[in-house]
DSSP file (Angstrom, degrees, kcal/mol; ACC not computed):
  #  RESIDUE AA STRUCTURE BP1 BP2  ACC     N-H-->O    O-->H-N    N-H-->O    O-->H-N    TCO  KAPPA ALPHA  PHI   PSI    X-CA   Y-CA   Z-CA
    1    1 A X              0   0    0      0, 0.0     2,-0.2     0, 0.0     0, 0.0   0.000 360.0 360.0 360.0 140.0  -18.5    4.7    6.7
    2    2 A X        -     0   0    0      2,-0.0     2,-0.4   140,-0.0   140,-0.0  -0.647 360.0-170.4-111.2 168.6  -17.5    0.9    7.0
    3    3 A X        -     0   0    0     -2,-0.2     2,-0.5     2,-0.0     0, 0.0  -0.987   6.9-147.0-155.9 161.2  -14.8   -0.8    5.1
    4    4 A X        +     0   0    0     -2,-0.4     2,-0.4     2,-0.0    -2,-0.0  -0.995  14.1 178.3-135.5 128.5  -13.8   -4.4    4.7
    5    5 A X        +     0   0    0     -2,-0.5     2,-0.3    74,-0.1    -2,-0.0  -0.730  25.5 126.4-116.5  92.3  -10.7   -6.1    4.2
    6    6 A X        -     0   0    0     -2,-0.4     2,-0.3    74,-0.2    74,-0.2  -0.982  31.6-154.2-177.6 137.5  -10.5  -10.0    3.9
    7    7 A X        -     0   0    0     72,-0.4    72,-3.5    -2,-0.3     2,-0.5  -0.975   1.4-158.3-116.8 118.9   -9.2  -12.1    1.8
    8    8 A X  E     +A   78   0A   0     -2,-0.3    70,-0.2    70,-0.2     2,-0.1  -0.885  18.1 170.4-136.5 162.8   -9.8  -15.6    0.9
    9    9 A X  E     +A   77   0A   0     68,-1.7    68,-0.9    -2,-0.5     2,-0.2  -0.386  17.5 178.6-104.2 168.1   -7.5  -18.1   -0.7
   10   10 A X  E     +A   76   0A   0     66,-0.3     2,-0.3    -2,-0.1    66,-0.2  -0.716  31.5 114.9-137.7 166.1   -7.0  -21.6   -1.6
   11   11 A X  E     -A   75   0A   0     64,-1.4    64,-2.2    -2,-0.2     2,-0.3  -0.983  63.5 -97.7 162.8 175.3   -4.0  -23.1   -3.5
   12   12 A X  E     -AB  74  34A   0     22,-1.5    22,-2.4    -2,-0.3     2,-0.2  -0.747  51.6 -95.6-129.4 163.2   -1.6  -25.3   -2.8
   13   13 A X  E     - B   0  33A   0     60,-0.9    59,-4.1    -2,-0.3    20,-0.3  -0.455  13.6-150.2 -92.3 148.1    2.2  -23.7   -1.6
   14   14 A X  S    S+     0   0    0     18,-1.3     2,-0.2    57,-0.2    -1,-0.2   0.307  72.2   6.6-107.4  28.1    5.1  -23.2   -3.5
   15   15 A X  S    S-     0   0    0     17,-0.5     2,-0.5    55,-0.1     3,-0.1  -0.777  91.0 -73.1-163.6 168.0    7.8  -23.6   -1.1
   16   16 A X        -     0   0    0     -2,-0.2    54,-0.1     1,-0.2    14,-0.1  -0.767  58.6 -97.3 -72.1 121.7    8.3  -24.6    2.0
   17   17 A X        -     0   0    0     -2,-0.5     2,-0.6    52,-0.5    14,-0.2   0.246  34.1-148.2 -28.2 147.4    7.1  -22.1    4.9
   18   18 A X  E     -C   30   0A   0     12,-2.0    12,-1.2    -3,-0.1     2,-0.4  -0.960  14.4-165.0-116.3 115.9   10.2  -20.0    6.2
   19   19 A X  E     +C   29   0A   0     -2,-0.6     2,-0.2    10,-0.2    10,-0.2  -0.843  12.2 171.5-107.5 157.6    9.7  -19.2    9.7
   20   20 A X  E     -C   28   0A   0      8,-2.6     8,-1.3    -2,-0.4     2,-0.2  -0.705  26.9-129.5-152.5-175.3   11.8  -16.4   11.6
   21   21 A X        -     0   0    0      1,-0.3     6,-0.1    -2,-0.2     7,-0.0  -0.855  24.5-128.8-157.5 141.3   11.6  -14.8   15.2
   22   22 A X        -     0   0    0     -2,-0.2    -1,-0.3     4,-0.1     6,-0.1   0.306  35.2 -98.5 -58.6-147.2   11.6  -10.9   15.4
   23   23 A X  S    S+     0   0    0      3,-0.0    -1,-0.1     2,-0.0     0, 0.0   0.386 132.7  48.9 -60.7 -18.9   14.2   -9.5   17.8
   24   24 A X  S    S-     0   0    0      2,-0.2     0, 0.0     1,-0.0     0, 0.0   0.009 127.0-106.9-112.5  35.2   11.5   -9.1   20.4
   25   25 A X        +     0   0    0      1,-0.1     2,-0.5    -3,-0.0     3,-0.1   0.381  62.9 142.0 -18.4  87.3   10.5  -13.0   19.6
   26   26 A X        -     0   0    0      1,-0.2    -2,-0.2    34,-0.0    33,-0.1  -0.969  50.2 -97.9-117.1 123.7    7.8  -13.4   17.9
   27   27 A X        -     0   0    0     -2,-0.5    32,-1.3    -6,-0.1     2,-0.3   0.589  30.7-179.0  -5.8 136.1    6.9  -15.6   15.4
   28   28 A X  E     -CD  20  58A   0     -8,-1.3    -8,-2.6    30,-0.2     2,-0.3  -0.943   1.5-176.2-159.9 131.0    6.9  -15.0   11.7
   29   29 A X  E     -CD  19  57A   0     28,-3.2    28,-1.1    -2,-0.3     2,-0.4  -0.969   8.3-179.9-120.5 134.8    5.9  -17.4    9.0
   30   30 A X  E     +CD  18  56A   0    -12,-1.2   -12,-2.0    -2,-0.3     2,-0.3  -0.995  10.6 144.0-139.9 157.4    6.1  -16.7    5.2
   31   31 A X  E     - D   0  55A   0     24,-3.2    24,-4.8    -2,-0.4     2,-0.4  -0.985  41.2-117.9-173.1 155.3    5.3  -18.6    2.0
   32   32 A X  E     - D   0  54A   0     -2,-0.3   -18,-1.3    22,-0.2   -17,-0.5  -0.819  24.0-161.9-101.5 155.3    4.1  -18.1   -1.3
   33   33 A X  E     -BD  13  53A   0     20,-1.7    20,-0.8    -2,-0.4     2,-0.3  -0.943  10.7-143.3-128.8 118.0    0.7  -20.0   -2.4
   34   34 A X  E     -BD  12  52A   0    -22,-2.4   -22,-1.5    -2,-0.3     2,-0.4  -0.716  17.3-175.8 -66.3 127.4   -0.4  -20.6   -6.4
   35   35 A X  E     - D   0  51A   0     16,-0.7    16,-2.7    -2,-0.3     2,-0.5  -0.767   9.5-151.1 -52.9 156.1   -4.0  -20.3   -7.5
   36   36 A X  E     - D   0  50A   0     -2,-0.4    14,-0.3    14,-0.3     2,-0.2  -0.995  11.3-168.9-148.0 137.0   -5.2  -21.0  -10.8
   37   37 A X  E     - D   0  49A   0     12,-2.4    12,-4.4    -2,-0.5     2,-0.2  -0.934   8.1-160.9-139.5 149.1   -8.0  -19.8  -13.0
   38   38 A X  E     + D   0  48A   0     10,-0.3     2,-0.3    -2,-0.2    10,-0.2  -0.935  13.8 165.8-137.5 156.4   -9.1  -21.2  -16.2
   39   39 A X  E     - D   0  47A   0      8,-2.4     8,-1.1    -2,-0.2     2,-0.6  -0.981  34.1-112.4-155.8 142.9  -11.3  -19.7  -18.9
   40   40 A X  E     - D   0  46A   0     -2,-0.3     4,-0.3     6,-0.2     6,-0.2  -0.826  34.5-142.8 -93.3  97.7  -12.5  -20.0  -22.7
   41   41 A X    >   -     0   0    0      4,-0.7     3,-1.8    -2,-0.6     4,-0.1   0.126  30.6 -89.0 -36.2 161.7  -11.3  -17.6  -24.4
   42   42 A X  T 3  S+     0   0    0      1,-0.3    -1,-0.1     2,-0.2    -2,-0.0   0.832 132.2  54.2 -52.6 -28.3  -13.7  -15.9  -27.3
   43   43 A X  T 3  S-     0   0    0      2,-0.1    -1,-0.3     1,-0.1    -2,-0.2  -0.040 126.7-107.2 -96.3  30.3  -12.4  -18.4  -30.0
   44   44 A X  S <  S+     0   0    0     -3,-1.8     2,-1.7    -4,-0.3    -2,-0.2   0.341  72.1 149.0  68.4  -1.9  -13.6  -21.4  -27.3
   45   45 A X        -     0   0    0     -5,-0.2    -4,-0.7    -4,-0.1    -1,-0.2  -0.408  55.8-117.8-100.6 110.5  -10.1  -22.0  -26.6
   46   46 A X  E     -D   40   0A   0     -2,-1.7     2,-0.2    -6,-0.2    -6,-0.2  -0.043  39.5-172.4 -14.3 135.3   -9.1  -23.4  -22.5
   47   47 A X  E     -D   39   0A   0     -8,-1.1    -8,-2.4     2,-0.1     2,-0.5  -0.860   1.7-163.3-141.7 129.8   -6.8  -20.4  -21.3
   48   48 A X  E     -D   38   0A   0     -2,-0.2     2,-0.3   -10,-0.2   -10,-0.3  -0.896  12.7-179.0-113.1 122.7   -5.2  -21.0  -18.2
   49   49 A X  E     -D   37   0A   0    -12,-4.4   -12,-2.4    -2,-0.5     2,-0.4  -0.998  15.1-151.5-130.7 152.4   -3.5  -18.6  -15.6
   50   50 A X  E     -D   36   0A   0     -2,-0.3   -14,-0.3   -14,-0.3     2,-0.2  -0.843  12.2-166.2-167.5 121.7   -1.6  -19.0  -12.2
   51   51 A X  E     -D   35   0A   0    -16,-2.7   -16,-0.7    -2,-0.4     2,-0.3  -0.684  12.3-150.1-107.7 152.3   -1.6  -15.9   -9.3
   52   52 A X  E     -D   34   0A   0    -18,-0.3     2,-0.3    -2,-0.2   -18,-0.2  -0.856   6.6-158.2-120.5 142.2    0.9  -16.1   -6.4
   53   53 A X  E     -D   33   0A   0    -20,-0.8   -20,-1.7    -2,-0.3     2,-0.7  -0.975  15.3-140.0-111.6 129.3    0.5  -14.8   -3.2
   54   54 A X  E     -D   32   0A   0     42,-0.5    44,-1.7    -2,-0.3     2,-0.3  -0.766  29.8-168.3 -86.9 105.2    2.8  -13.9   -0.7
   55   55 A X  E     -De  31  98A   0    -24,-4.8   -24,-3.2    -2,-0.7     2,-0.3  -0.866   6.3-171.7-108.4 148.8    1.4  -15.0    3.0
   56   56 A X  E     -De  30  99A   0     42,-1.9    44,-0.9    -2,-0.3     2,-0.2  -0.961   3.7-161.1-137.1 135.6    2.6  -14.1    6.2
   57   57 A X  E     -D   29   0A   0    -28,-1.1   -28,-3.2    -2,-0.3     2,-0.2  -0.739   5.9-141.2-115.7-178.9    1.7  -15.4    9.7
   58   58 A X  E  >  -D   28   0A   0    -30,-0.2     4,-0.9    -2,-0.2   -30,-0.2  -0.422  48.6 -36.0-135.6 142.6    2.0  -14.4   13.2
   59   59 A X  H  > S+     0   0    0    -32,-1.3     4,-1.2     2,-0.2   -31,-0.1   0.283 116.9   2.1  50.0-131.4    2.7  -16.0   16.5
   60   60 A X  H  > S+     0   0    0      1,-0.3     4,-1.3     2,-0.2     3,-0.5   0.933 129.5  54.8 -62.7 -61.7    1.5  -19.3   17.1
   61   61 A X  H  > S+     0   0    0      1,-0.2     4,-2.4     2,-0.2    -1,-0.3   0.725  98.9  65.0 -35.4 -37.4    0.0  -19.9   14.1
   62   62 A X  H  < S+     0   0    0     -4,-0.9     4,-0.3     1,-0.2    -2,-0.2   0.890 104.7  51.2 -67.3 -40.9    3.4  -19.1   12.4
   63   63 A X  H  < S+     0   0    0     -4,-1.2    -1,-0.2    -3,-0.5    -2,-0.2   0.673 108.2  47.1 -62.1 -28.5    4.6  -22.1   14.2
   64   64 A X  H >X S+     0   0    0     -4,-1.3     3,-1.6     1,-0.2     4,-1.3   0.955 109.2  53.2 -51.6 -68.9    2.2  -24.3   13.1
   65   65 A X  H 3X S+     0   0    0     -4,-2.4     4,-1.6     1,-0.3    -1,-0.2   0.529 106.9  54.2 -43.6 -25.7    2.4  -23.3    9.7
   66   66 A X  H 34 S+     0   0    0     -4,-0.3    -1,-0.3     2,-0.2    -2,-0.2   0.559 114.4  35.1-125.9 -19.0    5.9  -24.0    9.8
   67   67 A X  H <4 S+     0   0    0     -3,-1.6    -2,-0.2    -4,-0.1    -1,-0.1   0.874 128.7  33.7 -78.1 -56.3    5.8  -28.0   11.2
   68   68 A X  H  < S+     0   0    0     -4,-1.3     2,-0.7     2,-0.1    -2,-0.2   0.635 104.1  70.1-118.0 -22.9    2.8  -29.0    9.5
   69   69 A X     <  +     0   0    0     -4,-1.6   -52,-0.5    -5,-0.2     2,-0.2  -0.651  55.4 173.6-103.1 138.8    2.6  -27.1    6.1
   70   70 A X    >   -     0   0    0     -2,-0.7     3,-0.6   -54,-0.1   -57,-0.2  -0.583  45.2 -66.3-121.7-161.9    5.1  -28.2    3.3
   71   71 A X  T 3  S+     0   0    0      1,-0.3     2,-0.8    -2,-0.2   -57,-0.2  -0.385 120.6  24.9 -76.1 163.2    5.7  -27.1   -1.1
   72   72 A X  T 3  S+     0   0    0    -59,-4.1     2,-0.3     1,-0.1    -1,-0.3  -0.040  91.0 117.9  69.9 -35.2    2.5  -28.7   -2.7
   73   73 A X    <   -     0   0    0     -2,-0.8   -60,-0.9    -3,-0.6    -1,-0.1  -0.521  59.3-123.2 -93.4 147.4    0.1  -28.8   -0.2
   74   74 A X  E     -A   12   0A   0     32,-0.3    32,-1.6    -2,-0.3     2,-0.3  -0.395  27.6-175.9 -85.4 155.2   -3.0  -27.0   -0.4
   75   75 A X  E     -AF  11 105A   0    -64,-2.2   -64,-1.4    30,-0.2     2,-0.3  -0.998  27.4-130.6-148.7 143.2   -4.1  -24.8    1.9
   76   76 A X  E     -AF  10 104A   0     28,-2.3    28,-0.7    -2,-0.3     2,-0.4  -0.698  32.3-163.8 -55.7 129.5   -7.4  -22.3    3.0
   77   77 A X  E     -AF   9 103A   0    -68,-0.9   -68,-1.7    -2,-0.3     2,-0.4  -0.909   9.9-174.2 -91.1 136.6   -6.0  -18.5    3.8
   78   78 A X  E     +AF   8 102A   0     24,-1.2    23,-2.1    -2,-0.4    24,-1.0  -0.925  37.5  92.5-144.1 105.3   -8.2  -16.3    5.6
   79   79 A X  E     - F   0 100A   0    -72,-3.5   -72,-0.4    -2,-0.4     2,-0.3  -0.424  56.7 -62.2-141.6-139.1   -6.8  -13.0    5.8
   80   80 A X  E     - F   0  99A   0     19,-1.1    19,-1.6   -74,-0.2     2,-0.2  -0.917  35.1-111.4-139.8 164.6   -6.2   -9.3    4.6
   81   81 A X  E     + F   0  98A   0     -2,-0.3     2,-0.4    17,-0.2    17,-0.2  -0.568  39.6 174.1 -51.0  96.0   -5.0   -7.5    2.3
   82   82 A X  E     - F   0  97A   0     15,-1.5    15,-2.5    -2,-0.2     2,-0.3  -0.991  11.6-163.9-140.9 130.3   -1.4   -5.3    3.0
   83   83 A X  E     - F   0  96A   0     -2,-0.4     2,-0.4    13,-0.2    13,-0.2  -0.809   1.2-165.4-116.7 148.3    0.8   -3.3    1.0
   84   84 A X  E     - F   0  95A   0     11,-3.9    11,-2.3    -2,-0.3     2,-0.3  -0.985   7.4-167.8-129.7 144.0    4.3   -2.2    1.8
   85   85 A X  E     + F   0  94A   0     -2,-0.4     2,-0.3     9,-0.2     9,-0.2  -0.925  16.4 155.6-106.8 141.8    6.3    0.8   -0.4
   86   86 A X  E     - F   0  93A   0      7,-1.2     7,-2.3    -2,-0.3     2,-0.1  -0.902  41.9-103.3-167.6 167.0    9.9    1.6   -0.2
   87   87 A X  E     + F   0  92A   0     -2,-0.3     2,-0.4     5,-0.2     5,-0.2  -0.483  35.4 172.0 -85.6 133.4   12.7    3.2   -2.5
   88   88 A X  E >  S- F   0  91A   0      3,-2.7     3,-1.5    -2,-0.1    -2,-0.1  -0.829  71.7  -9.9-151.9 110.6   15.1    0.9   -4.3
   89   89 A X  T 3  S-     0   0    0     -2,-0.4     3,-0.1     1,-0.3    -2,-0.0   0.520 125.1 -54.4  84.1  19.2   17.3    2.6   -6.8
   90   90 A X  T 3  S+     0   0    0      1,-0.3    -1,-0.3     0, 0.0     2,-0.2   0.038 124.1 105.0 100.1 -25.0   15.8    5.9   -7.1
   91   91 A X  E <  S- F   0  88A   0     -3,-1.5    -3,-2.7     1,-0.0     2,-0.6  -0.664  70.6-129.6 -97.2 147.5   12.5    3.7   -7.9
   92   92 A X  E     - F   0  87A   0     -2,-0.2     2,-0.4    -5,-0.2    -5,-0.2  -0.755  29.1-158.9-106.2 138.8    9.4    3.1   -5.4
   93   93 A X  E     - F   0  86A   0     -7,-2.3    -7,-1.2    -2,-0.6     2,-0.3  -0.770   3.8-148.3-113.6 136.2    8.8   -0.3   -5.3
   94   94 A X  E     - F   0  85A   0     -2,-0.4     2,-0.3    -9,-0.2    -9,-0.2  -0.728  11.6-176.8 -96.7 135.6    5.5   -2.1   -4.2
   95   95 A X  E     - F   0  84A   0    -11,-2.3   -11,-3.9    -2,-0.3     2,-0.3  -0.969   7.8-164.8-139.4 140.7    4.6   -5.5   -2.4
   96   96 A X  E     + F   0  83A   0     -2,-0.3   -42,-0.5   -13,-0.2     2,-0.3  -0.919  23.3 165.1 -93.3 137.7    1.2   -6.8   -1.8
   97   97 A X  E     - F   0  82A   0    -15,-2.5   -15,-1.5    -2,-0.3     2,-0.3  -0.800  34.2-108.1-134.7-174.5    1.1   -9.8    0.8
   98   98 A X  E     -eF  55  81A   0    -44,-1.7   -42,-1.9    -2,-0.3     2,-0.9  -0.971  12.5-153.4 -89.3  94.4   -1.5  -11.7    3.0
   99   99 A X  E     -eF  56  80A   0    -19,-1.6   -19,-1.1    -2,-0.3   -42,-0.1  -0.623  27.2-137.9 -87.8 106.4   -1.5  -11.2    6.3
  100  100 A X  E     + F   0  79A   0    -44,-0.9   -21,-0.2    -2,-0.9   -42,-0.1  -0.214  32.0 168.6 -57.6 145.3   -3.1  -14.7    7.6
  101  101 A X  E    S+     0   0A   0    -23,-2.1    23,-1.0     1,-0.2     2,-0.3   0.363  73.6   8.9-122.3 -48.7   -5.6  -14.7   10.2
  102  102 A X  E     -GF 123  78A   0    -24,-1.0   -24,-1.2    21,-0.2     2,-0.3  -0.942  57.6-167.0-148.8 151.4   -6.5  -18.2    9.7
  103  103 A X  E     -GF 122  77A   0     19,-0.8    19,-0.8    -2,-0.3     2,-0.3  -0.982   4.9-163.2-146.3 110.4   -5.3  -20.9    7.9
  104  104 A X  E     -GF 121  76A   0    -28,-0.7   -28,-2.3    -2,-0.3     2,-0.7  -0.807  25.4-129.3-129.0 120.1   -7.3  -24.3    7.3
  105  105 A X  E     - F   0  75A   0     15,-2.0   -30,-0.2    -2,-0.3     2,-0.2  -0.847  33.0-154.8 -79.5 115.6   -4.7  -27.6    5.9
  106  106 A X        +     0   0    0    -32,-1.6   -32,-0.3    -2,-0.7     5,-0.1  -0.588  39.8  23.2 -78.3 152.7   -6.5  -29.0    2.8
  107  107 A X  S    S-     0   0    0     -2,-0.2     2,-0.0   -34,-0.1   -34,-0.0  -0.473  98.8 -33.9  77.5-166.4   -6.5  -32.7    1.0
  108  108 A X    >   -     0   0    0     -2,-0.1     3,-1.1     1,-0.1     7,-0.2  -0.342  64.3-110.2 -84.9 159.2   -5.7  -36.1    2.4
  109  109 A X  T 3  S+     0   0    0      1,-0.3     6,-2.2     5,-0.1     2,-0.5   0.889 115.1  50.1 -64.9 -39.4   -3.1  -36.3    5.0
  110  110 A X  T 3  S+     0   0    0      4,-0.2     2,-0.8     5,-0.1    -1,-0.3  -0.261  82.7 125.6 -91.4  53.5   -0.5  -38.0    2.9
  111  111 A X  S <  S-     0   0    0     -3,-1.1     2,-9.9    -2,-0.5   -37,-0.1  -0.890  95.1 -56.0-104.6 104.2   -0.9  -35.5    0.2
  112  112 A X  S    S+     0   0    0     -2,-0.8   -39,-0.2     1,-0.2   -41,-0.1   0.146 133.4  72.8  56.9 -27.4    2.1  -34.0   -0.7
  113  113 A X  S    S-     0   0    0     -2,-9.9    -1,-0.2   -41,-0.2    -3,-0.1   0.113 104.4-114.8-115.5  47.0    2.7  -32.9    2.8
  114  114 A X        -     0   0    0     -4,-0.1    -4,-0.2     2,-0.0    -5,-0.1   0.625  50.0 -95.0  39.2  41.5    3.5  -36.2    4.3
  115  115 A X        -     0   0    0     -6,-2.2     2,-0.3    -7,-0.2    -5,-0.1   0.523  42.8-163.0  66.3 121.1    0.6  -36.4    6.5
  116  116 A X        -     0   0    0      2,-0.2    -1,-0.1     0, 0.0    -3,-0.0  -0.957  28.5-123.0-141.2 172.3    0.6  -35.4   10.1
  117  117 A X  S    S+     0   0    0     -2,-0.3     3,-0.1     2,-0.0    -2,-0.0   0.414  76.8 113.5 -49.8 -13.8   -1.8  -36.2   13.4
  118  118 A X  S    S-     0   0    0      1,-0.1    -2,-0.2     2,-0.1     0, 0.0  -0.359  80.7 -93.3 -98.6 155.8   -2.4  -32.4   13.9
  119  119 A X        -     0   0    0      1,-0.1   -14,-0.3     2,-0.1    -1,-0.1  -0.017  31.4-117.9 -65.5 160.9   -6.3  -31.1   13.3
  120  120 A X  S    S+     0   0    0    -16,-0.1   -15,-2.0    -3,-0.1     2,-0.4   0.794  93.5  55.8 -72.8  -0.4   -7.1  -29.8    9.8
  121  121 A X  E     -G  104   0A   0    -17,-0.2     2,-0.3     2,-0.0   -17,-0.2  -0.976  58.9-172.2-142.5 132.7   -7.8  -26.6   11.2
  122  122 A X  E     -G  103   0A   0    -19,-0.8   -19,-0.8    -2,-0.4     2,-0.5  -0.913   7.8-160.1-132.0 132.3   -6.2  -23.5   13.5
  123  123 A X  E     -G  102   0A   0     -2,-0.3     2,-0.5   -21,-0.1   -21,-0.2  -0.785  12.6-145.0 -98.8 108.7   -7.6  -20.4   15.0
  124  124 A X        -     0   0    0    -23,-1.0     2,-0.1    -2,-0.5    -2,-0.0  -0.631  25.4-136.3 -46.3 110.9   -5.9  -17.3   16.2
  125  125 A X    >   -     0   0    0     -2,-0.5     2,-3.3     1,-0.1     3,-0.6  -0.680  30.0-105.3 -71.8 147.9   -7.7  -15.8   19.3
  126  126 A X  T 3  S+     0   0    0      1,-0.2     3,-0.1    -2,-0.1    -1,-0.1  -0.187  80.7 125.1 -71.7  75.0   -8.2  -12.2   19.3
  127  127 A X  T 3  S+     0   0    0     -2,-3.3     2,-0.5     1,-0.2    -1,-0.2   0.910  72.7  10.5 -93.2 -54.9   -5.2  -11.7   22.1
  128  128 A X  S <  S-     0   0    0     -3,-0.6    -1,-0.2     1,-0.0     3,-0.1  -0.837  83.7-102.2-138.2 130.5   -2.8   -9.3   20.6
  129  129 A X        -     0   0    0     -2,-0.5     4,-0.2    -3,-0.1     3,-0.2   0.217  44.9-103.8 -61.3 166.3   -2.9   -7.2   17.5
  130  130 A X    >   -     0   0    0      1,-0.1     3,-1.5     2,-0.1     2,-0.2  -0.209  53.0 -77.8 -67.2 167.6   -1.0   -8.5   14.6
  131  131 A X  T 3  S+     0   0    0      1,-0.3    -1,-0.1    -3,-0.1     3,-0.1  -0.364 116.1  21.8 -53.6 116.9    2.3   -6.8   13.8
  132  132 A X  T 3  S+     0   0    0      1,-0.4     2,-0.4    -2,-0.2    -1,-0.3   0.498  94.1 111.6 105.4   1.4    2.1   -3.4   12.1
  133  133 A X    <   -     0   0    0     -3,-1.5    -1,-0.4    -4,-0.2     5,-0.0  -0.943  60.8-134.0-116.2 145.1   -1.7   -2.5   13.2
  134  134 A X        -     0   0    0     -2,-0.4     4,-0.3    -3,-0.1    -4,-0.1   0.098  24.9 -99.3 -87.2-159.8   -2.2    0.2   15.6
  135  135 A X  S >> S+     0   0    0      2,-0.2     4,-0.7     3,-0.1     3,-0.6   0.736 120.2  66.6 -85.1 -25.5   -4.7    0.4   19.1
  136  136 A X  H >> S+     0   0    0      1,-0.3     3,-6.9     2,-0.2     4,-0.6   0.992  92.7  55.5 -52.8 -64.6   -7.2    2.3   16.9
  137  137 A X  H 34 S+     0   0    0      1,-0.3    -1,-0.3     2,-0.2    -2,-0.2   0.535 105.7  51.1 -40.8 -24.2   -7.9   -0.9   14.6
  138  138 A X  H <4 S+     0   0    0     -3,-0.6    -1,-0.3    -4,-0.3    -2,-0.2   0.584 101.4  62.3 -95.4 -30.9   -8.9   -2.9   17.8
  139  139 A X  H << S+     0   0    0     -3,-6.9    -2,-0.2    -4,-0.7    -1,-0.2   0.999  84.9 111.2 -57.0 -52.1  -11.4    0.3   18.7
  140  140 A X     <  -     0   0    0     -4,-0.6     0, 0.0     1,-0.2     0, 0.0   0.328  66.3-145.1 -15.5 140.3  -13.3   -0.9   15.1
  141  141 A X              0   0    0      1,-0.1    -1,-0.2     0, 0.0    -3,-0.1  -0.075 360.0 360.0-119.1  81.7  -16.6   -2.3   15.7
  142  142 A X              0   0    0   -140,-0.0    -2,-0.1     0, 0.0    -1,-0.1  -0.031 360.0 360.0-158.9 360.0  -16.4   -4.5   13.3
């Protein structure tokens, strides 16, 4: 039985990336990014609505993200799909995020995110699995 996970986004960010270092230091980038979808409602009338997504990268990439992407600028996400539970207050509490895989800088260079030199585009190679995935997932073949 095969299964799929992958996600992709674009949308422009609603903060500036927070990068942080594990203890065993490696790289961790997070940020939210808005999308927006619009629609007529039955009576013809423009209805609008705005999703956030919580992404988080890895490694190298994390670093990138963390130089080159600022609040406002749009950006490609290519990821999956991860959910975390844990108890807070007697209640169990849920987060869905986006664990980035790749991540593509969108718009003109001086568009909100003051422009840089660096290519529009960066690629993880498949060296080490991302944080939180076991040895099985790397058996997949797929």
């Amino acid at each position: 039985m095969a299964s799929l996970n992958k996600v992709i986004l674009i949308g422009n960010l609603g903060q500036d990336p927070e990068l942080k270092y594990t203890p065993s230091g490696v790289a961790v980038c997070t940020f939210s990014i808005a999308t927006k979808r619009t629609w007529n409602d039955q009576d013809g009338n423009r209805q609008e609505k705005t999703d956030w997504h919580n992404i988080k990268i890895w490694r190298k990439q994390a670093e990138i993200a963390a130089e080159y992407l600022k609040k406002g600028k749009q950006v490609c996400i290519e990821g999956r799909l991860e959910t975390h539970s844990w108890e807070q207050d007697g209640q169990k509490k849920y987060m869905t995020e986006i664990i980035a895989q790749n991540f593509q800088m969108l718009g003109k260079k001086d568009d909100s995110g003051g422009g840089s030199e660096r290519p529009q585009s960066s690629e993880t190679p498949p060296s080490e699995p991302e944080e939180g995935s076991t040895k099985e997932d790397d058996d997949l073949p797929f």
